[in-house]
C-alpha positions as CSV (number, residue, x, y, z in Angstrom):
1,X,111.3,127.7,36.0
2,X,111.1,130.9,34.0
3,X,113.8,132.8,35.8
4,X,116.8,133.7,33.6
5,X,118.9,134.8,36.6
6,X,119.8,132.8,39.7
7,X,121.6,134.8,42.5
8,X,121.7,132.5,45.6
9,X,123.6,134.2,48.9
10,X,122.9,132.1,51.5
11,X,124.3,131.1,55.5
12,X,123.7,127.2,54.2
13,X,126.3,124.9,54.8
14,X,126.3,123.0,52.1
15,X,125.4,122.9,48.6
16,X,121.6,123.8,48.2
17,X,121.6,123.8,44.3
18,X,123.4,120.2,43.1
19,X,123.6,119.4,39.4
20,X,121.0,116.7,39.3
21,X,118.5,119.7,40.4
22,X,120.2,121.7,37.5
23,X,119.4,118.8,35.2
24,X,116.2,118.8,35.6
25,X,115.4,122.6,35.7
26,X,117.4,122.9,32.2
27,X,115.0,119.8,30.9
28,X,111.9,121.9,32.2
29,X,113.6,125.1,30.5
30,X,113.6,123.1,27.2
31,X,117.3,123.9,27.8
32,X,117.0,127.8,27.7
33,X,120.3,129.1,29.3
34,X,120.4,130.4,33.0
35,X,122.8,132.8,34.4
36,X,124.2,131.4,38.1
37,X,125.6,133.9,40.9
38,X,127.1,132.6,44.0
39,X,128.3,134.6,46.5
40,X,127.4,132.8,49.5
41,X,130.7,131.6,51.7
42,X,130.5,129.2,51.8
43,X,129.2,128.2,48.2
44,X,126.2,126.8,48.1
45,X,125.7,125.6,44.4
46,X,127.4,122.6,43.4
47,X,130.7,123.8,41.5
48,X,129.6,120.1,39.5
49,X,126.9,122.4,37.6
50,X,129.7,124.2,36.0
51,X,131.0,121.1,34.5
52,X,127.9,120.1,33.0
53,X,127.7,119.6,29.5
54,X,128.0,122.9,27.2
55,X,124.0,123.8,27.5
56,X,125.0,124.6,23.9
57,X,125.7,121.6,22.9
58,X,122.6,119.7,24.3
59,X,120.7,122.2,22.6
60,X,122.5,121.3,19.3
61,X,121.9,117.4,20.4
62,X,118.6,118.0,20.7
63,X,117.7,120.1,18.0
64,X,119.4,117.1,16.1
65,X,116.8,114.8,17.2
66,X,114.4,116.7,16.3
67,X,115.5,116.9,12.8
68,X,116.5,113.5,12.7
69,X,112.9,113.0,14.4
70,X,111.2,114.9,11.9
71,X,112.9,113.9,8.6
72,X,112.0,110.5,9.7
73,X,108.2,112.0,10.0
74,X,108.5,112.9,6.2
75,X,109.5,109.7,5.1
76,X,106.6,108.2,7.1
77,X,104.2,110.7,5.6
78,X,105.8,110.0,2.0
79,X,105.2,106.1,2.4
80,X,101.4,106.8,3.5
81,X,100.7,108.8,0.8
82,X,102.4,106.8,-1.4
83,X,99.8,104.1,-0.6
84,X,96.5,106.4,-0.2
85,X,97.5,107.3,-3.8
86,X,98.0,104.1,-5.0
87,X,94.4,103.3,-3.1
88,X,92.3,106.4,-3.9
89,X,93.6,105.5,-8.1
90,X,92.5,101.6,-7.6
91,X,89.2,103.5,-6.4
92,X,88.8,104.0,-10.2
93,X,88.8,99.8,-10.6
94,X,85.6,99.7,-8.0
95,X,82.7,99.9,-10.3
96,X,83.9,97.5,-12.9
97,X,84.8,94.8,-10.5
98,X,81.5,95.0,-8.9
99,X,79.8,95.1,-12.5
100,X,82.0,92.4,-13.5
101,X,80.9,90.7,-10.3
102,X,77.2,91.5,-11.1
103,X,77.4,90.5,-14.9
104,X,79.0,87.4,-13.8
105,X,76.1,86.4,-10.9
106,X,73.7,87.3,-13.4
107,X,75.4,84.7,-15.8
108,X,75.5,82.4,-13.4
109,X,72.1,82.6,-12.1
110,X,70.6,82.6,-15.8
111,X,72.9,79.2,-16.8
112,X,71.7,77.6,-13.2
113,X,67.9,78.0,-14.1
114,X,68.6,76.5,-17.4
115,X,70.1,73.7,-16.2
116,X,67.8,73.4,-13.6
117,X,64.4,73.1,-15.6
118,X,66.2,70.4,-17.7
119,X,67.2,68.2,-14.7
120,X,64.9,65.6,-13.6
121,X,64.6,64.5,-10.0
122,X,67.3,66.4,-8.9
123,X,66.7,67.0,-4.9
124,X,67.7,69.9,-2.7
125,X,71.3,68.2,-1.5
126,X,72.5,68.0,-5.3
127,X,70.8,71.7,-6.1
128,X,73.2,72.6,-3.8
129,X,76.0,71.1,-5.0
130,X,75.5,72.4,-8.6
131,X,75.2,75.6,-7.2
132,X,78.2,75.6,-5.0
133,X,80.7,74.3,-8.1
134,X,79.1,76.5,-10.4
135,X,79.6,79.7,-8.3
136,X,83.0,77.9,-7.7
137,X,84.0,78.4,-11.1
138,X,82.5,81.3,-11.8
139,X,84.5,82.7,-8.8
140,X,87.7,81.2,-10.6
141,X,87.1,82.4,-13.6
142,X,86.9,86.4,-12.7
143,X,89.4,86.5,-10.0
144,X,92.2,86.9,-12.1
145,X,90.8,90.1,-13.7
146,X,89.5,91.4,-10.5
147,X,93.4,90.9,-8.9
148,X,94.8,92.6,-11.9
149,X,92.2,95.6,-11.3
150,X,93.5,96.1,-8.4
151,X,97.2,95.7,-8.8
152,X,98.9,99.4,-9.1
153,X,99.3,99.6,-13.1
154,X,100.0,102.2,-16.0
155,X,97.7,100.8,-18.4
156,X,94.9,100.2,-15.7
157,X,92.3,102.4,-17.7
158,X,93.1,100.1,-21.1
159,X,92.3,97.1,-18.7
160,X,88.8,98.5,-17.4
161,X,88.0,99.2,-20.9
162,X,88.9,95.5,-21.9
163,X,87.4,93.8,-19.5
164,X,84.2,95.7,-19.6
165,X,84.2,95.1,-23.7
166,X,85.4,91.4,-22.8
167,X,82.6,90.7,-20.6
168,X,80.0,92.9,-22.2
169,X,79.6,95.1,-19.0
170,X,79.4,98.7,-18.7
171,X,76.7,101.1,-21.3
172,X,75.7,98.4,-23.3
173,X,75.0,95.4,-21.0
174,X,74.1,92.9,-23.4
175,X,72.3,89.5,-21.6
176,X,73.3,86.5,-23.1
């Protein structure tokens, strides 16, 4: 309803214009105030409508909730940002983990053909097996530095710059 003004001057007899009906109208009005006339006899708008809640005051209600609404918005936005941060930094950990990853595989692979060509009559089931513990601990052995990679740290740039000198990864990838 965009009408500001309600004049109502009708021969009804009875009530054409309750407060339920005003109810909603105000909702649709996004509470905007309406000025009400009645000079019908007898009256025909609910005399309950004038005891509805100051339109004032819902306004003020509302326009509470929203502020309640959109502080609550802020801290949401704060918390996600808070973690895209902490994400798009740990973005910085990527290519060491995956070198340290490769430089371990390529360890591991190396070591396994070693081993291998000095094993006699070893068949495919206990290839496998080798192969399964030694990637086992392998796996073991870098997960701890790949965890604390990704944890959220200060000294996070000392730690890529350890672990790449530790494990010989990074410019100067020495085999071994």
């Amino acid at each position: 309803m965009n009408t500001d003004i309600i004049i109502c001057s009708t021969g009804a007899p009875s009530y054409i214009l309750h407060k339920s009906d005003m109810q909603m109208i105000m909702k649709g009005r996004k509470n905007r105030a309406v000025f009400i006339i009645d000079i019908s006899v007898p009256r025909n708008i609910d005399p309950e409508i004038n005891d509805m809640d100051d339109l004032q005051g819902v306004v003020d209600s509302n326009i509470m909730g929203r502020e309640k609404e959109a502080e609550r918005a802020e801290e949401i936005i704060e918390e996600e940002l808070e973690k895209f941060l902490k994400w798009q930094t740990s973005l910085d950990s990527v290519p060491t983990i995956v070198a340290l990853r490769n430089r371990a595989e390529e360890i591991k692979q190396v070591e396994l053909e070693r081993l291998m060509n000095r094993l006699e009559g070893v068949d495919e089931k206990q290839r496998k097996a080798i192969e399964y513990t030694v990637s086992a601990v392998v796996n073991k052995l870098i997960h701890p530095p790949t965890v604390a990679l990704k944890e959220d740290s200060e000294d996070r740039d000392i730690l890529i710059a350890m672990i790449k000198r530790l494990y010989g990864i990074g410019e100067n990838n020495g085999s071994q």
